[in-house]
N, C-alpha and C positions, 0 to 999 in steps of 0.2 A: 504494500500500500504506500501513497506517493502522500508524504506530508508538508513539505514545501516546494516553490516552485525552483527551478533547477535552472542553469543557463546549459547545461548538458543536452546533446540529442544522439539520438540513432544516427544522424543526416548528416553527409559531411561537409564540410563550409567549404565554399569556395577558394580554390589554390590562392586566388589574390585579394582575396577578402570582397569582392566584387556584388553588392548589392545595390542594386539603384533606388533609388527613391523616388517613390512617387510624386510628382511635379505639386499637386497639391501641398505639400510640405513648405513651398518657395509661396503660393497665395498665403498659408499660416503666417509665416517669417513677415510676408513682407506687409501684412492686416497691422501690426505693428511695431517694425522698425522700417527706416527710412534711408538710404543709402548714398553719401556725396562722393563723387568720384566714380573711379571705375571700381568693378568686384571679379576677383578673379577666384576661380574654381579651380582649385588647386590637385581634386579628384575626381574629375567629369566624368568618368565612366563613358556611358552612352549617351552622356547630353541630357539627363531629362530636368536636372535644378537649371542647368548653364542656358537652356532654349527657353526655360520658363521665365527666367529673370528677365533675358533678351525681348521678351512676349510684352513686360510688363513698361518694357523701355528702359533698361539699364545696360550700359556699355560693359561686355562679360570676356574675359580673355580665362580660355579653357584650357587645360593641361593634366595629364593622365601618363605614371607609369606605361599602362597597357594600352596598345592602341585598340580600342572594342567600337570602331567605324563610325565614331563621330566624325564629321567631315572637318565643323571646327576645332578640333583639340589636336592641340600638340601632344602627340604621344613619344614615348619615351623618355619622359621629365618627369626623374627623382623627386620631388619635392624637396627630403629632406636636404638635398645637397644644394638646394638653391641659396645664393647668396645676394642675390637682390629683389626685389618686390616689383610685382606687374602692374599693382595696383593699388589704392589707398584702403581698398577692404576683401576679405576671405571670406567666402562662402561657401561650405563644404558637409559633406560626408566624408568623413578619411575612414580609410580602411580602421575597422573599430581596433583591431590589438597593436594598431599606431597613432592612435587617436590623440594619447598625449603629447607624444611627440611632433605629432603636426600640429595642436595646439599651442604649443612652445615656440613652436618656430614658427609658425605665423605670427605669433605677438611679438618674436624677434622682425621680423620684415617686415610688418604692417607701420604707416607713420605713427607718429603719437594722434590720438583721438580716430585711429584708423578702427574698425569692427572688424572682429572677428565671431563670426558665427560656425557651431558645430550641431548639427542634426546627428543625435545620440540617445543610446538607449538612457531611461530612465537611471536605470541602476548605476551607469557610469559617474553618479553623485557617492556612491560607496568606494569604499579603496582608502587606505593608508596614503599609498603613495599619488592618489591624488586627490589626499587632503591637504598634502603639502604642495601640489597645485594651484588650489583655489586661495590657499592661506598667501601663497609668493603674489598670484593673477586672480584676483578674485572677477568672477562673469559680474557686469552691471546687470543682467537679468537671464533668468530661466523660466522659458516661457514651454512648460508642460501642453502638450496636445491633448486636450480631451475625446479626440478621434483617433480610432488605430490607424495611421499612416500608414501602408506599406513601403517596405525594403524589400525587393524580391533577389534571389538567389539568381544569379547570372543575366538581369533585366526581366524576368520570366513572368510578369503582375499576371498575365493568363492563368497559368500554373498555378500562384499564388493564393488569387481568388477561388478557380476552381476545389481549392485544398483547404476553402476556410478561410483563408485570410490569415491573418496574424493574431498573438497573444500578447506580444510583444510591445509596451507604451515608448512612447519615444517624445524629447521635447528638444527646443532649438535653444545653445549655453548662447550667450550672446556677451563675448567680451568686447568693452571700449578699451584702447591701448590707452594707459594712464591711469585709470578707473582704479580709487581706491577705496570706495564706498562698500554698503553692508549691498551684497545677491538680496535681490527683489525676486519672490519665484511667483509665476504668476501661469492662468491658466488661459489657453487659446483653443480655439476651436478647431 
């Protein structure tokens, strides 16, 4: 008998950590926060945050390890080894068991008062090691989804739906570069 919930599955994750997000995720984000400058997508995947921002009229410079046939993304860019900034703000999904690390180094590259946003599971507010995170870079807000957002496994939201959909809460960290005030966590729809 299953007493609490697990982040364990039968199901094996993709070689590159590669789940896309559904584009609704980028209408949550952007219901409220507001974006000066250009935003760059530092883990486009297949385009669906990078087209959607584009959609809303935001200038989006896309880039992705893997090339998975987005026409705009530069593929084969490490992120972490980047050493200059494309943009005055980040907007992403990173691969989740690099999350902190591209965290980190976005607020390294971002300007001051530059955003950095992360679409991440709920639970990545637990952790030792990134409580020492939040404690160094504390997020100005976490804006919890009250909708299951999907993340599908290799872009597959067919598949995804088909199977139920998700169990899985997810909310958007939203760090300002400078920001030393108390996380405001707030819920969006």
């Amino acid at each position: 008998m299953t007493l609490g919930a697990s982040n364990h599955t039968d199901k094996e994750r993709q070689e590159d950590d590669f789940y896309a997000t559904d584009p609704i995720a980028i209408d949550v984000l952007c219901s409220v926060e507001k974006f000066e400058g250009k935003i760059w997508e530092n883990s486009a995947g297949s385009g669906c945050l990078s087209e959607r921002l584009k959609e809303l009229g935001y200038e989006v410079i896309s880039t992705d390890l893997v090339d998975r046939g987005y026409k705009d993304c530069e593929s084969g860019v490490n992120f972490l080894l980047e050493s200059t900034t494309k943009a005055e703000n980040i907007v992403m999904n990173p691969p989740y068991k690099l999350a902190q690390e591209f965290i980190e180094h976005s607020l390294e590259l971002v300007p001051e008062g530059g955003k950095v946003c992360a679409f991440l599971k709920v639970q990545f507010l637990e952790g030792k090691a990134r409580k020492q995170l939040f404690e160094k870079y504390p997020p100005r807000t976490v804006y919890v989804s009250s909708s299951r957002i999907l993340c599908a496994k290799n872009g597959d939201f067919e598949g995804m739906r088909a199977s139920g959909g998700s169990a899985v809460a997810y909310c958007w960290f939203v760090w300002v570069k400078g920001f030393q005030g108390v996380t405001e966590l707030k819920w969006v729809n």
